[in-house]
Each structure stands twice: as C-alpha cells, then as structure tokens.
C-alpha positions, 0 to 999 in steps of 0.5 A: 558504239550504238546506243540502245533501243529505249523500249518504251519508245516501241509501239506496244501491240493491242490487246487483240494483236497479242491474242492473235500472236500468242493464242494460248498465253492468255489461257495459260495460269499463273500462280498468286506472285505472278497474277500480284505482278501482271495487277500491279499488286502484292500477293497479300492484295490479291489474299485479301480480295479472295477473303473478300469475295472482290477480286480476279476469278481464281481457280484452287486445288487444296492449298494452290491458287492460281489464275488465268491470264485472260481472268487477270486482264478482265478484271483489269478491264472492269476496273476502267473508269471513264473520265467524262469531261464537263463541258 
C-alpha cells in the first residue's frame, strides 16, 4: 500500500502562475462566507469592516454582498508588514 501524498510537502504556484493557469478565477465573485474563508475571517469580521468603511472592496446589489477575488488577495497584500531587522 503506498502512503499518501502530504500536500504540504508540493510546491505551491505563484501568484502569477495561478493568474496564468486560471485567468478568470481571479475575477470570479464570491459571497461574504467564502471571502470570510479565503482571509481567514468570519463573515461578522468582514460585516464589521463594511461598517466601518476598513476592509476588502465589495460589490452590493440590495441585501447581496459579495466580492472579488482579485480585491481578496489585494487586500491581503496590503496588509504586508515588512520586518526590518536592526542590524
């Protein structure tokens, strides 16, 4: 029997790899629970950002929020915090 494959062993693609693989998924829009999922959030988190005018660009029709996958990850991206060491 072989042993199965630890995932987290596989290299991971680049973000540009993934943009060239999958050139749509980026722009496809995904609704509060899933945007919670891919920020590692809740959907209360991301409520409470839309309150507050902090968090990810989102898009409302009516009651329905829902956001962009590309705004997801560049807003992640924002939130980068260089570590300078002192030398």
């Amino acid at each position: 029997m072989s042993s199965p494959v630890n995932i987290l062993l596989l290299p991971l693609p680049s973000y540009d790899e993934l943009l060239d693989q999958y050139p749509g998924f980026f722009d496809c829009f995904v609704d509060a629970n899933e945007a919670a999922q891919i920020l590692g959030s809740t959907p209360g988190s991301l409520a409470q950002h839309r309150n507050n005018g902090t968090g990810p660009d989102y898009y409302k029709d009516g009651a329905s929020v829902r956001y962009q996958r590309r705004d997801l990850i560049d807003y992640m991206r924002s939130k980068r915090v260089k570590i300078v060491s002192a030398a």
